[in-house]
One Martini backbone bead per residue (centre of mass of N, CA, C, O) as a GRO file, in nm:
protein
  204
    1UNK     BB    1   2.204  -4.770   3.014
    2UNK     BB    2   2.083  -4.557   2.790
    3UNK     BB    3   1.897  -4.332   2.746
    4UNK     BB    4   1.732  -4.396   2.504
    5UNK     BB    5   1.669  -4.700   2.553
    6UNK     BB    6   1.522  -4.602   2.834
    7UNK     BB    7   1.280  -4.429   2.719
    8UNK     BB    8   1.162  -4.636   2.530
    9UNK     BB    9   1.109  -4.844   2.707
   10UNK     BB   10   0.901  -4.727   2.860
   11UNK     BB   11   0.717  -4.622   2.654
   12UNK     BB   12   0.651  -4.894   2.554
   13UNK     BB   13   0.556  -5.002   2.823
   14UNK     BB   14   0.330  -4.780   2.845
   15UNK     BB   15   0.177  -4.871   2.572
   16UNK     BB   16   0.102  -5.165   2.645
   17UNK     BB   17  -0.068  -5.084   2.922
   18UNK     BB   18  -0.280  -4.952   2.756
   19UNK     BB   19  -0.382  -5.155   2.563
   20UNK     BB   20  -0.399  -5.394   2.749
   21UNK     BB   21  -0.345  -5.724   2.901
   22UNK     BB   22  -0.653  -5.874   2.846
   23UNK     BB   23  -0.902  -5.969   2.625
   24UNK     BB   24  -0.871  -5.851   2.335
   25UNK     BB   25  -0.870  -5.619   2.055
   26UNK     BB   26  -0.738  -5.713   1.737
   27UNK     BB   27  -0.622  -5.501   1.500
   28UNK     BB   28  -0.524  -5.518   1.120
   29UNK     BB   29  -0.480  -5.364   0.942
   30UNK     BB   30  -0.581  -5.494   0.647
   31UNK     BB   31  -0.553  -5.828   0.409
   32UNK     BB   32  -0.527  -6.122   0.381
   33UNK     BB   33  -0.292  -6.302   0.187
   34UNK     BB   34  -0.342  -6.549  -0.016
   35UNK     BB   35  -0.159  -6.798  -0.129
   36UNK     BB   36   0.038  -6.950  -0.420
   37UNK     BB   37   0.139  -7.276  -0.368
   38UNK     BB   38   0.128  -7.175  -0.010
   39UNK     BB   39   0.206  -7.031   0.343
   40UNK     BB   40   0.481  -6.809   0.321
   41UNK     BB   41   0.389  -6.597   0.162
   42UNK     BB   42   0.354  -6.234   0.085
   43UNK     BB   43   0.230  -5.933   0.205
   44UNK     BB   44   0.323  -5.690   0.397
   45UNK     BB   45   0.288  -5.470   0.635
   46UNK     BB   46   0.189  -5.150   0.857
   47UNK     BB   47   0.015  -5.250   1.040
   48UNK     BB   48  -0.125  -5.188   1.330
   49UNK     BB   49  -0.184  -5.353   1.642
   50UNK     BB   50  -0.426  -5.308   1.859
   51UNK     BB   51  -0.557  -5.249   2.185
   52UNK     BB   52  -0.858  -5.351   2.384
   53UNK     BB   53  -1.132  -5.361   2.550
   54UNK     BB   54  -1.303  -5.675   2.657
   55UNK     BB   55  -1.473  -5.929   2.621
   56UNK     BB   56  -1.518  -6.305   2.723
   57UNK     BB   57  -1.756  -6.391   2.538
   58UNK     BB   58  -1.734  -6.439   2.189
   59UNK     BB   59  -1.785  -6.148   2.061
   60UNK     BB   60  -1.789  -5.926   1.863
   61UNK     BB   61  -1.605  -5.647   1.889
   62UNK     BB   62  -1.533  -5.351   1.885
   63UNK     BB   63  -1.447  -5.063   1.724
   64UNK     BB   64  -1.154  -4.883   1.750
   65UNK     BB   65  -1.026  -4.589   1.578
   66UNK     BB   66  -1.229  -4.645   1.362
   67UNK     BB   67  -1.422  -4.633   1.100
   68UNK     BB   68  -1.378  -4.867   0.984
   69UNK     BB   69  -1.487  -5.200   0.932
   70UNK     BB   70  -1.420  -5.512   1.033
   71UNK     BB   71  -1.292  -5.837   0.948
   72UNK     BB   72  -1.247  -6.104   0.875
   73UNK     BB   73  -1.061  -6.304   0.719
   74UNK     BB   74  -0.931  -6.383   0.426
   75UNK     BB   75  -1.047  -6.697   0.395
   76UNK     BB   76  -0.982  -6.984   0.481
   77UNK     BB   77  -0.968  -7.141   0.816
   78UNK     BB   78  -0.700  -7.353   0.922
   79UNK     BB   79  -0.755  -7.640   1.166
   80UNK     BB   80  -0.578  -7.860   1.317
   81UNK     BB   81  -0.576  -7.760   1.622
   82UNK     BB   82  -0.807  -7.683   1.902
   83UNK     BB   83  -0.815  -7.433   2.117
   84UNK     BB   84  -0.792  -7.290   2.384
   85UNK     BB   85  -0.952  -6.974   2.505
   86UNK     BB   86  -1.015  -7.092   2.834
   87UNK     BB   87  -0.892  -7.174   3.157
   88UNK     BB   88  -0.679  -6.983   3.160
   89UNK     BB   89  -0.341  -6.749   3.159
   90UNK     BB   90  -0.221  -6.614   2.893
   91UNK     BB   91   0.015  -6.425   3.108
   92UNK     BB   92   0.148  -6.703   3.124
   93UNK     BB   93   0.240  -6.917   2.865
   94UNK     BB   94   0.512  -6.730   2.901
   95UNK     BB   95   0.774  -6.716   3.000
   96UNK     BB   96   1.082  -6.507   3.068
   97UNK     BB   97   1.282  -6.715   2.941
   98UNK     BB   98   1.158  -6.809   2.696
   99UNK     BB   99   1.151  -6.513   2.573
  100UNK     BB  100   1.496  -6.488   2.602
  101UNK     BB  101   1.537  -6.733   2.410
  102UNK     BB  102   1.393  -6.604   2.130
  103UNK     BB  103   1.596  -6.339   2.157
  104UNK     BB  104   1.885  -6.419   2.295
  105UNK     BB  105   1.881  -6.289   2.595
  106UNK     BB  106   2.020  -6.236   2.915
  107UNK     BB  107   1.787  -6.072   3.029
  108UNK     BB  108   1.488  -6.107   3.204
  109UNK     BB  109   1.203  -6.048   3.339
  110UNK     BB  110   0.887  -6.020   3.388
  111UNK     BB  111   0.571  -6.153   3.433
  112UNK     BB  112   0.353  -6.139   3.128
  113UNK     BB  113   0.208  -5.952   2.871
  114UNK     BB  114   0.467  -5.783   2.959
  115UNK     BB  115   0.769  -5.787   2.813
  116UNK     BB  116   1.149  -5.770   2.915
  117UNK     BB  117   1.453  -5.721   2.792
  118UNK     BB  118   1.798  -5.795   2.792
  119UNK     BB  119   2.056  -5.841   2.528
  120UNK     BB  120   1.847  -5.765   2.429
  121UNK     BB  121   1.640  -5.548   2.365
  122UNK     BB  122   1.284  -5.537   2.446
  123UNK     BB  123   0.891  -5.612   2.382
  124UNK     BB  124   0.651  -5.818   2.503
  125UNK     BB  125   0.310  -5.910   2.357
  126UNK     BB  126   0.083  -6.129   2.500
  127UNK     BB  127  -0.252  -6.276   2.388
  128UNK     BB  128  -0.561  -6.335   2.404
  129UNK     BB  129  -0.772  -6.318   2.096
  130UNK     BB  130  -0.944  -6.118   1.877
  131UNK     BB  131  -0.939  -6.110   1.515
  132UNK     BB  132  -0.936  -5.816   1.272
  133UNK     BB  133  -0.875  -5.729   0.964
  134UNK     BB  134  -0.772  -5.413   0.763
  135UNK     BB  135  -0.522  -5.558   0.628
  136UNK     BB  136  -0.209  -5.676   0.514
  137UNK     BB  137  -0.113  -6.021   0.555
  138UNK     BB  138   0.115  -6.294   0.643
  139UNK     BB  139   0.059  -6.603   0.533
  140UNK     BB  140   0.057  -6.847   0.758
  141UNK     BB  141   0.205  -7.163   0.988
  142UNK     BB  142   0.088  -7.311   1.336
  143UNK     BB  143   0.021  -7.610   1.427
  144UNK     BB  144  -0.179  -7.636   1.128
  145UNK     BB  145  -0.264  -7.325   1.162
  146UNK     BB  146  -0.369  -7.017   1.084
  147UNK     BB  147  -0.154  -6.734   1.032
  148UNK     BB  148   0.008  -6.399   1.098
  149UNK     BB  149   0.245  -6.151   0.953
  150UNK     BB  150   0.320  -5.836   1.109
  151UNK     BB  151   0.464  -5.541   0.981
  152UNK     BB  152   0.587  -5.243   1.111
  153UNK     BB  153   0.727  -4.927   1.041
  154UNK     BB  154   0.876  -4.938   1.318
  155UNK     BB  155   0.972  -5.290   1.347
  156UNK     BB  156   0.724  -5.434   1.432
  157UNK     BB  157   0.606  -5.776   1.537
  158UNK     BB  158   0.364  -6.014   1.429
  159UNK     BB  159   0.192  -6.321   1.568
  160UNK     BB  160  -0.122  -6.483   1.464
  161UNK     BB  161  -0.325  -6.745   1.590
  162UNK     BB  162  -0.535  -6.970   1.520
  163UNK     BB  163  -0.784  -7.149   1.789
  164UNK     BB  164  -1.019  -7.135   1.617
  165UNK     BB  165  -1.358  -7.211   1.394
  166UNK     BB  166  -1.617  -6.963   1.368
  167UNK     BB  167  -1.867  -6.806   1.198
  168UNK     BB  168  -2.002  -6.646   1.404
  169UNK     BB  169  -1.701  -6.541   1.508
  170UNK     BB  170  -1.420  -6.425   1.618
  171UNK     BB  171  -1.118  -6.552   1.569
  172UNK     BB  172  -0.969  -6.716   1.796
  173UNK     BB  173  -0.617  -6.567   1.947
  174UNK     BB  174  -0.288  -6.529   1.889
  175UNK     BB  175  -0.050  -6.323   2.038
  176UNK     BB  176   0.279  -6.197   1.895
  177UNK     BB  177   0.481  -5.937   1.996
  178UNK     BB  178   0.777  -5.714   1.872
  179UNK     BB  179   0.996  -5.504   2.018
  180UNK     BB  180   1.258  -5.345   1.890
  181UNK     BB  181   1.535  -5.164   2.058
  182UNK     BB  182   1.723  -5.363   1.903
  183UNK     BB  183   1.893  -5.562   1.654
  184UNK     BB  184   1.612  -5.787   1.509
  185UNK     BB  185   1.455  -6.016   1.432
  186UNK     BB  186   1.089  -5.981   1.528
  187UNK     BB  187   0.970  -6.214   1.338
  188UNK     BB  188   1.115  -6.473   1.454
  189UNK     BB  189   1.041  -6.393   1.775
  190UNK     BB  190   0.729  -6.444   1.716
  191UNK     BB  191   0.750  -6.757   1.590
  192UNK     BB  192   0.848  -6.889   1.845
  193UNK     BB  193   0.619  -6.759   2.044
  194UNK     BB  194   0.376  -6.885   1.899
  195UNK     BB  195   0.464  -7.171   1.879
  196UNK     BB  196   0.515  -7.233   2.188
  197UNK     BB  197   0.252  -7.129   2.308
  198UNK     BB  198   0.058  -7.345   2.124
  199UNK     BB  199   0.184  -7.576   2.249
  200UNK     BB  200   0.079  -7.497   2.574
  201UNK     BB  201  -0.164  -7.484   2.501
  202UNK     BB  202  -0.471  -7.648   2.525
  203UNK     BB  203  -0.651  -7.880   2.398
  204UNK     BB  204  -1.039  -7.861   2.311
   0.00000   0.00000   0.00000
């Protein structure tokens, strides 16, 4: 391994372990921008998600780090299908082969809610968690429910979906973030992870 990918790849994972490894609250910089005439087009964001601890009571966590409140999803969020937020272990749903298989990558990792590969390098960070935006995201859809996909001028890309629809509560969703150590679209494996681990989440 190269010196300089084996620092970043350390630098990355101790990034991820401080941002905290479940039940987290994810800030998204912008605010979702709703598409016309379809579902899969808009503006990409810069915004970086954030993420804190918090409890899993499902009331809206506090926001750190930013003096403006966030605010839920803009325009109506739509639930095809119903998923549980709680009752299994969110830092199982994806397996390491699994991660590995999405990225194309020859060496898998170790489980939990943050791995990496070699071959290529990467670092994939996901769990449930409560979305919350800030800036702008493109809208998206992931097994019939509202997903977002954020791009960050880093070159992480995060793809977020809706799993439940509360209008008392800021909607809890997965995220699966990606962090390219080598060359590789991060938003493509991004949705292969969200989409695998939403087929694997339980019907609510």
């Amino acid at each position: 391994m190269h010196l300089r990918r084996a620092s970043t790849l350390t630098a990355t994972l101790t990034l991820a372990a401080a941002l905290g490894l479940s039940a987290c609250a994810t800030t998204v910089a912008g605010s979702a921008v709703p598409v016309a005439g379809g579902v899969s087009t808009g503006k990409t964001t810069s915004g970086k998600p954030s993420s804190t601890k918090s409890s899993t009571s499902g009331k809206k966590p506090s926001s750190t780090g930013s003096p403006t409140s966030a605010t839920k999803p803009a325009g109506k969020v739509k639930i095809g299908t119903k998923k549980k937020t709680e009752g299994y272990e969110d830092c199982d749903v994806l397996t390491p082969e699994e991660v590995a298989t999405a990225i194309g990558a020859k060496k898998a990792g170790e489980k939990g809610c943050v791995q990496s590969t070699e071959d290529p390098f990467a670092v994939v960070l996901f769990m449930v968690t409560f979305a919350e935006y800030e800036g702008e995201a493109r809208e998206i859809e992931v097994g019939g429910n509202t997903a977002y996909e954020v791009k960050e001028k880093g070159g992480d890309c995060s793809v977020i979906v809706m799993l439940t629809d509360d209008p008392d509560e800021i909607t809890p969703a997965f995220l699966a973030s990606v962090t390219p150590i080598d060359s590789f679209d991060p938003c493509a494996v991004a949705l292969k992870l969200a989409t695998k681990a939403f087929e694997k989440i339980p019907n609510a």
